[in-house]
TORDOLO-964055 format. One record per atom (N, C-alpha, C): x negated, y negated, z negated. Coordinates in steps of 0.2 Angstrom, whole numbers, plus 5000, padded with zeros to 4 digits. Example, Ala and Ser with C-alpha at 12.3 -4.5 7.8 and 13.67 -1.06 7.14 Angstrom:
2
{pt {4934, 5028, 4961}}
{pt {4938, 5022, 4961}}
{pt {4934, 5016, 4961}}
{pt {4936, 5011, 4965}}
{pt {4932, 5005, 4964}}
{pt {4936, 5000, 4961}}
This chain:
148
{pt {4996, 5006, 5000}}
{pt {5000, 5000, 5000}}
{pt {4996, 4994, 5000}}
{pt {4997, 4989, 5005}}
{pt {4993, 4985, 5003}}
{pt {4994, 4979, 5000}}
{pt {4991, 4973, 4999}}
{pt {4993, 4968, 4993}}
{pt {4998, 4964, 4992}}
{pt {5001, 4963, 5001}}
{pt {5007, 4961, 5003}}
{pt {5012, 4964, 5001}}
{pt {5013, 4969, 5002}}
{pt {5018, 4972, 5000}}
{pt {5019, 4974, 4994}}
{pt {5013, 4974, 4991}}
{pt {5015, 4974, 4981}}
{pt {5017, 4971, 4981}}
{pt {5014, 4965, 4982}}
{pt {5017, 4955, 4978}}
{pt {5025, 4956, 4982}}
{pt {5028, 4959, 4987}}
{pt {5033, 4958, 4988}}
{pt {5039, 4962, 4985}}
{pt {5037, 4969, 4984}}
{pt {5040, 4974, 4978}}
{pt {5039, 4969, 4972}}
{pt {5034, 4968, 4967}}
{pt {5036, 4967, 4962}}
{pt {5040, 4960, 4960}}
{pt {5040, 4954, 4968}}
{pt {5044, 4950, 4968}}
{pt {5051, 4950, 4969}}
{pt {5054, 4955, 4970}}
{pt {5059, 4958, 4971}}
{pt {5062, 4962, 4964}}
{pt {5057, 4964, 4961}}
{pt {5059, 4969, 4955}}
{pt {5061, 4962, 4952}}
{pt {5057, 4958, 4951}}
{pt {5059, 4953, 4947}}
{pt {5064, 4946, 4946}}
{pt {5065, 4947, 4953}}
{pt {5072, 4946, 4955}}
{pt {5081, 4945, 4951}}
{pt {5076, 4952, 4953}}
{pt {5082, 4957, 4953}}
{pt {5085, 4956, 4941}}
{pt {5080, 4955, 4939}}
{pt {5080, 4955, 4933}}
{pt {5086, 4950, 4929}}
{pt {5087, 4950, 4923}}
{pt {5091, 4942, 4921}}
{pt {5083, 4940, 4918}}
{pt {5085, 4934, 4918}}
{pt {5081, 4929, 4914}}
{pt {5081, 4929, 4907}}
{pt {5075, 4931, 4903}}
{pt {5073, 4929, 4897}}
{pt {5070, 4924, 4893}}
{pt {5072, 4922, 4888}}
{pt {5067, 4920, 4884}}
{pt {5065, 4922, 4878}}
{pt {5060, 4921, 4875}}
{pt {5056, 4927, 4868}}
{pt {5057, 4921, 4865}}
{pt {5056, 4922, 4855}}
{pt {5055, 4920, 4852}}
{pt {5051, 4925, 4846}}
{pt {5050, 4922, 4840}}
{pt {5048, 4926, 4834}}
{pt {5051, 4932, 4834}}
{pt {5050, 4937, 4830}}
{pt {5053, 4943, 4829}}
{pt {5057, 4942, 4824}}
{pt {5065, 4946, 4825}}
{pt {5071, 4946, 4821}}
{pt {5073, 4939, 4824}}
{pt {5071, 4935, 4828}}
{pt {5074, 4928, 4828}}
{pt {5077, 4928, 4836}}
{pt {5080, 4925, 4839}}
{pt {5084, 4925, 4844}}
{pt {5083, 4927, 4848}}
{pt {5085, 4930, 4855}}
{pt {5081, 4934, 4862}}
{pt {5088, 4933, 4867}}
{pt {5086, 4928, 4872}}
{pt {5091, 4927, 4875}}
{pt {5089, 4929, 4883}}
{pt {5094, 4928, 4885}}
{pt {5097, 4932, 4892}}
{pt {5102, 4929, 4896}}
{pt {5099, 4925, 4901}}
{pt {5102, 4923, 4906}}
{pt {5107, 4925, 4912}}
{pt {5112, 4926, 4914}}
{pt {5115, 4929, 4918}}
{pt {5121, 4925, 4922}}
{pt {5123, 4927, 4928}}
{pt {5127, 4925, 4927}}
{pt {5130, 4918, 4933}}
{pt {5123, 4915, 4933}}
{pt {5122, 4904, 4934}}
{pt {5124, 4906, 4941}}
{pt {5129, 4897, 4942}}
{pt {5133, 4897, 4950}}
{pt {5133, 4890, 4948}}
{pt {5131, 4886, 4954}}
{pt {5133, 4878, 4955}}
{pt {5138, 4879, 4961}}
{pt {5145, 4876, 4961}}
{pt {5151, 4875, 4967}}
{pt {5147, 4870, 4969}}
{pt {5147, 4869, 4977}}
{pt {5143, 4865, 4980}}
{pt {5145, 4857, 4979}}
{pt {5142, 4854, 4977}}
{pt {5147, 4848, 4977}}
{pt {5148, 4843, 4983}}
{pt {5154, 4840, 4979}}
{pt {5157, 4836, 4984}}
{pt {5157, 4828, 4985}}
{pt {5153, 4826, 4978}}
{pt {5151, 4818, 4976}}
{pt {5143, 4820, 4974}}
{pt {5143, 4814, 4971}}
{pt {5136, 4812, 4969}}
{pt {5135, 4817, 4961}}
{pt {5142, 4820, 4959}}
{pt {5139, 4823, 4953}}
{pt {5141, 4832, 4953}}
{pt {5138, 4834, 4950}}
{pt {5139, 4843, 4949}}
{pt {5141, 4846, 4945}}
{pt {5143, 4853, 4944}}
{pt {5144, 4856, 4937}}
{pt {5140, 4863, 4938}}
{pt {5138, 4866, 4934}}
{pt {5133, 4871, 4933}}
{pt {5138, 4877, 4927}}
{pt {5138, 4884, 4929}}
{pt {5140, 4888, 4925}}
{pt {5135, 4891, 4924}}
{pt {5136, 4895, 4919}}
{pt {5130, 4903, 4916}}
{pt {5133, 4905, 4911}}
{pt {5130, 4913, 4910}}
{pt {5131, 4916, 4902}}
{pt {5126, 4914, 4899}}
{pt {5123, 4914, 4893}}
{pt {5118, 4914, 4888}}
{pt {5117, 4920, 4884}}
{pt {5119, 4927, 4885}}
{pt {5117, 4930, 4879}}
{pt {5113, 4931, 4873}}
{pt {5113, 4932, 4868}}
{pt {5108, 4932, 4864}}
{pt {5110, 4939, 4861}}
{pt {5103, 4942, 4861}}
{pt {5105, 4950, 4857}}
{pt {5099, 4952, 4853}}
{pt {5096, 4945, 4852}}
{pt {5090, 4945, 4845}}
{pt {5096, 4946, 4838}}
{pt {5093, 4943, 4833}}
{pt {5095, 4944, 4827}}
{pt {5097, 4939, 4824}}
{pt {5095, 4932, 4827}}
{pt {5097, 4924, 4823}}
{pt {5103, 4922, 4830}}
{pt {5103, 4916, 4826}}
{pt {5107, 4912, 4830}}
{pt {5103, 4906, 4835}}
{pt {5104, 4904, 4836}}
{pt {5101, 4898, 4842}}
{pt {5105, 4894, 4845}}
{pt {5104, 4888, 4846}}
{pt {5107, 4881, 4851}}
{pt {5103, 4881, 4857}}
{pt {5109, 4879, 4863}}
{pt {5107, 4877, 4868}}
{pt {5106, 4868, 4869}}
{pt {5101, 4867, 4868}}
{pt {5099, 4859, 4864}}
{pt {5098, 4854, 4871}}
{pt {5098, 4858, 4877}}
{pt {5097, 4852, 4882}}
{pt {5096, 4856, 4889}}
{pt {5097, 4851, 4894}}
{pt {5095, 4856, 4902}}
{pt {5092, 4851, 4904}}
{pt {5087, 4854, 4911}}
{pt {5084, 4848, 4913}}
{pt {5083, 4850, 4920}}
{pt {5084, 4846, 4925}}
{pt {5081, 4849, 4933}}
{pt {5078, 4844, 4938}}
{pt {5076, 4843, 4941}}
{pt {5074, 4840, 4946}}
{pt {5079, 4837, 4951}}
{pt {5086, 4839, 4950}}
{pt {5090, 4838, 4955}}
{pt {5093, 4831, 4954}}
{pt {5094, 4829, 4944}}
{pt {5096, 4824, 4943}}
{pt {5093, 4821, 4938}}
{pt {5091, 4814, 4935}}
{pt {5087, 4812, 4930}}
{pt {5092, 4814, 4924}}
{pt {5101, 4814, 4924}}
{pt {5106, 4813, 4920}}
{pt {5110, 4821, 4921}}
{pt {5107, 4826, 4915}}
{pt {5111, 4834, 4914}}
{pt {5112, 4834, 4907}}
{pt {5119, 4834, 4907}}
{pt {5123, 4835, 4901}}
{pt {5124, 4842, 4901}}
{pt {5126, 4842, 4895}}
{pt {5132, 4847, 4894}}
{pt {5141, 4845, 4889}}
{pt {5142, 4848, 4891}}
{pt {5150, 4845, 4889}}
{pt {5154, 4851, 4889}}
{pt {5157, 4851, 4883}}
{pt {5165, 4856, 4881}}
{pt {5171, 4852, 4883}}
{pt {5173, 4857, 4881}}
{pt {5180, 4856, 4887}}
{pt {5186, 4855, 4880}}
{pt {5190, 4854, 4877}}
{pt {5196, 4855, 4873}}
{pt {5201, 4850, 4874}}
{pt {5206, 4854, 4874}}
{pt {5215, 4853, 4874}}
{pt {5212, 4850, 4881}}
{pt {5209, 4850, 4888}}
{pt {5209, 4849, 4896}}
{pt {5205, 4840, 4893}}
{pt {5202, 4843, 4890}}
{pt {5198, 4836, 4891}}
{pt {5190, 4839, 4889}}
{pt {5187, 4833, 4894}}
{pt {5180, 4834, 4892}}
{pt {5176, 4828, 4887}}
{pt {5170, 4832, 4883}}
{pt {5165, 4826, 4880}}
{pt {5159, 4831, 4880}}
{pt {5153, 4825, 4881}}
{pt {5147, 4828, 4879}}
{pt {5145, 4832, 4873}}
{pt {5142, 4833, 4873}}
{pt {5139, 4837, 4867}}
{pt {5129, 4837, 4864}}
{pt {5128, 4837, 4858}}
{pt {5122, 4838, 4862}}
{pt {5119, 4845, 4859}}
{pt {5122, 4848, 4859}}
{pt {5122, 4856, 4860}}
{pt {5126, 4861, 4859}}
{pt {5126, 4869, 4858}}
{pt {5130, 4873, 4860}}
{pt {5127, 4878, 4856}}
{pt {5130, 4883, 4851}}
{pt {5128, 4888, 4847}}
{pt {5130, 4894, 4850}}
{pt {5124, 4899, 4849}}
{pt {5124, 4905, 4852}}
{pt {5122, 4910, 4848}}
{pt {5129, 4915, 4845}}
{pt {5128, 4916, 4842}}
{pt {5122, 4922, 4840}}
{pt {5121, 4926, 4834}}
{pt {5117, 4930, 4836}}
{pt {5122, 4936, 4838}}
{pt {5119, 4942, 4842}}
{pt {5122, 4948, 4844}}
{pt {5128, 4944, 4850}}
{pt {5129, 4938, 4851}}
{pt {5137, 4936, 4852}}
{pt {5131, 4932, 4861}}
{pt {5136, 4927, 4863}}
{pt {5135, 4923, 4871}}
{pt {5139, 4919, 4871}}
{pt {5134, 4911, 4874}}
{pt {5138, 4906, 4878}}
{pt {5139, 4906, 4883}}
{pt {5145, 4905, 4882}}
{pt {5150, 4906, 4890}}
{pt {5153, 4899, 4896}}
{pt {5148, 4898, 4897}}
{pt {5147, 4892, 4902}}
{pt {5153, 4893, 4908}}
{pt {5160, 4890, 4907}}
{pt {5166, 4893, 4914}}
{pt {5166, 4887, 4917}}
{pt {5169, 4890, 4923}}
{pt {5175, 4884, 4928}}
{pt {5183, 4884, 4921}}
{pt {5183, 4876, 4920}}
{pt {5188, 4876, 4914}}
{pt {5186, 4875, 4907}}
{pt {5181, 4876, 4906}}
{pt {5177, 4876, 4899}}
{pt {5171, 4874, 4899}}
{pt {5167, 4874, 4893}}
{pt {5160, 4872, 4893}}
{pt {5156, 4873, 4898}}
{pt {5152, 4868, 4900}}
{pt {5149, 4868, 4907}}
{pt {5141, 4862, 4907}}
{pt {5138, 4864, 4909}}
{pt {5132, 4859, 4912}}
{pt {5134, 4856, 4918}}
{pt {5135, 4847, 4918}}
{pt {5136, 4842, 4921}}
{pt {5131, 4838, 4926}}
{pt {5129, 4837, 4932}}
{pt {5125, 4835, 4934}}
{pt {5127, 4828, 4936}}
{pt {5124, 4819, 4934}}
{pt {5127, 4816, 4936}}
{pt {5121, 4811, 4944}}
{pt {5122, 4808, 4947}}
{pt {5119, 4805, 4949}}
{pt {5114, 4809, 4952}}
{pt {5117, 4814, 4957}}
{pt {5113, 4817, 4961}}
{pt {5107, 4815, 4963}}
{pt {5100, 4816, 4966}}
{pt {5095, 4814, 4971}}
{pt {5097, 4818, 4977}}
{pt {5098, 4823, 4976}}
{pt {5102, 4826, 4984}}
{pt {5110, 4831, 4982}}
{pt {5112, 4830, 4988}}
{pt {5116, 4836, 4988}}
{pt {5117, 4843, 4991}}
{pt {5116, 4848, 4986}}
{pt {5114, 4856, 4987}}
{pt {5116, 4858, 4992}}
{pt {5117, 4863, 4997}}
{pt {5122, 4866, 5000}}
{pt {5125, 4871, 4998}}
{pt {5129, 4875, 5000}}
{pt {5131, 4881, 4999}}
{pt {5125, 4885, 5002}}
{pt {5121, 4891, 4998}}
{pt {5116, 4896, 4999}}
{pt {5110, 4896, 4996}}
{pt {5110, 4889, 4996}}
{pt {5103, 4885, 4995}}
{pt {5105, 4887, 4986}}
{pt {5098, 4885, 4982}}
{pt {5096, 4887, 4974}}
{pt {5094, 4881, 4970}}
{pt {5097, 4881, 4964}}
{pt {5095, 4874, 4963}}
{pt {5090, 4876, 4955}}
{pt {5085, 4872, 4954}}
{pt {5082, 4877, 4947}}
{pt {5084, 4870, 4944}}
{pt {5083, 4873, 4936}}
{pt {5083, 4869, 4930}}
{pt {5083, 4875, 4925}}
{pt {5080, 4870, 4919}}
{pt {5077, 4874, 4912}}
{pt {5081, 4873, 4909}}
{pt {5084, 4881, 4903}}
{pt {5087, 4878, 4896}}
{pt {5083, 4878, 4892}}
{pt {5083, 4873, 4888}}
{pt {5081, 4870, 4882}}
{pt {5084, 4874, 4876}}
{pt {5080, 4877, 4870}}
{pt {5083, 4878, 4865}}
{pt {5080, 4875, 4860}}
{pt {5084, 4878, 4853}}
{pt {5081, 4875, 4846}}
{pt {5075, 4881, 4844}}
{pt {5075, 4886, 4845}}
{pt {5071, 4891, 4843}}
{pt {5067, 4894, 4849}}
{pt {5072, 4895, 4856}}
{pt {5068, 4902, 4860}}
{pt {5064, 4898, 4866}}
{pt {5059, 4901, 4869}}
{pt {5056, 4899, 4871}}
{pt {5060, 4892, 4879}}
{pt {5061, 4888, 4882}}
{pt {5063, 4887, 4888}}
{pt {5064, 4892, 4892}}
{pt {5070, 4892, 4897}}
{pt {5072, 4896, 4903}}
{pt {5072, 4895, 4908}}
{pt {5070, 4895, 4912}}
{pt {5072, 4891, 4921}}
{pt {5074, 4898, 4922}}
{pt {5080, 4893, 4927}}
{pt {5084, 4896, 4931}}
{pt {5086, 4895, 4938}}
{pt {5085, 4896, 4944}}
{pt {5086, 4896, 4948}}
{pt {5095, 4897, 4950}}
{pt {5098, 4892, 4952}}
{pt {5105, 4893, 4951}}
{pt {5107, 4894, 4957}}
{pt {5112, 4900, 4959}}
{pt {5115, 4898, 4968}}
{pt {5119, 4894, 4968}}
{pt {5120, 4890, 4972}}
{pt {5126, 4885, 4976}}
{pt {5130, 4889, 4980}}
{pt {5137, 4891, 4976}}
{pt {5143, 4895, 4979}}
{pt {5145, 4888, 4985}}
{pt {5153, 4891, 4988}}
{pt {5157, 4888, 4990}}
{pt {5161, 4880, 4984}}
{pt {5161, 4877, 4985}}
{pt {5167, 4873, 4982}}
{pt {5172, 4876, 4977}}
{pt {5177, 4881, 4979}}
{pt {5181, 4884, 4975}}
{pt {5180, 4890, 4972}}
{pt {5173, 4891, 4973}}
{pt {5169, 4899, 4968}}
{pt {5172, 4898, 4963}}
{pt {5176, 4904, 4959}}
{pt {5176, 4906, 4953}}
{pt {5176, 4911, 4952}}
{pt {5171, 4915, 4950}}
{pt {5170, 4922, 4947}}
{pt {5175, 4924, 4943}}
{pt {5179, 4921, 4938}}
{pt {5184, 4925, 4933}}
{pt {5189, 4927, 4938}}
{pt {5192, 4924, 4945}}
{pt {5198, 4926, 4950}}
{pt {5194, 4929, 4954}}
{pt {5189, 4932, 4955}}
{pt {5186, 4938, 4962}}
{pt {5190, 4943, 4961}}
């Protein structure tokens, strides 16, 4: 086999994987899954993902950051209204459930507009586990995985 084709198996293997991040031992161990941006249709976005956490503590999601916009919130959702936040508790053994409808990361004041196909990366920030990037696809407009 040659080098080529290693680097491209094991870029594929890793791929394929969810996204982690480590911390101390018995202390949080999270797990990415999940993440879809709806292509937008103005200057701003929203971003979904799961969070799992299957360490032993708990952890916040304390901030998101990407190169698409200088301005990434996160924002809950209750009784059909939204407000910022400036984080999100995950539990231990339990998961943040970022929906279409519910808790969401906000992108405001685009520098460009994604496509559909195209990937858009950005980092979570916690209070304990290490930062995560994640590389997020850009669905159609009206993608939502909970109606497939």
């Amino acid at each position: 086999m040659n080098r080529g084709t290693a680097l491209a198996g094991a870029a594929a293997l890793v791929t394929g994987l969810a996204l982690t991040g480590c911390s101390p031992a018995g202390g949080p161990e999270l797990e990415v899954t999940g993440a879809f941006m709806p292509q937008p249709v103005s200057d701003m976005a929203a971003g979904f993902l799961v969070v799992k956490n299957i360490g032993g503590s708990t952890d916040r999601l304390t901030s998101v950051t990407s190169s698409l916009s200088d301005s990434v919130t996160i924002h809950e959702t209750r009784n059909q209204a939204m407000r910022m936040v400036t984080s999100f508790e995950i539990p231990a053994g339990g998961e943040l459930d970022l929906e279409r409808g519910g808790n969401h990361i906000m992108f405001m004041d685009l520098k460009e507009r994604p496509k559909q196909g195209e990937t858009v990366a950005l980092k979570l920030h916690f209070e304990k586990a290490d930062p995560i990037t994640v590389d997020v696809p850009v669905k159609e407009t009206t993608y939502n995985p909970k109606k497939q």
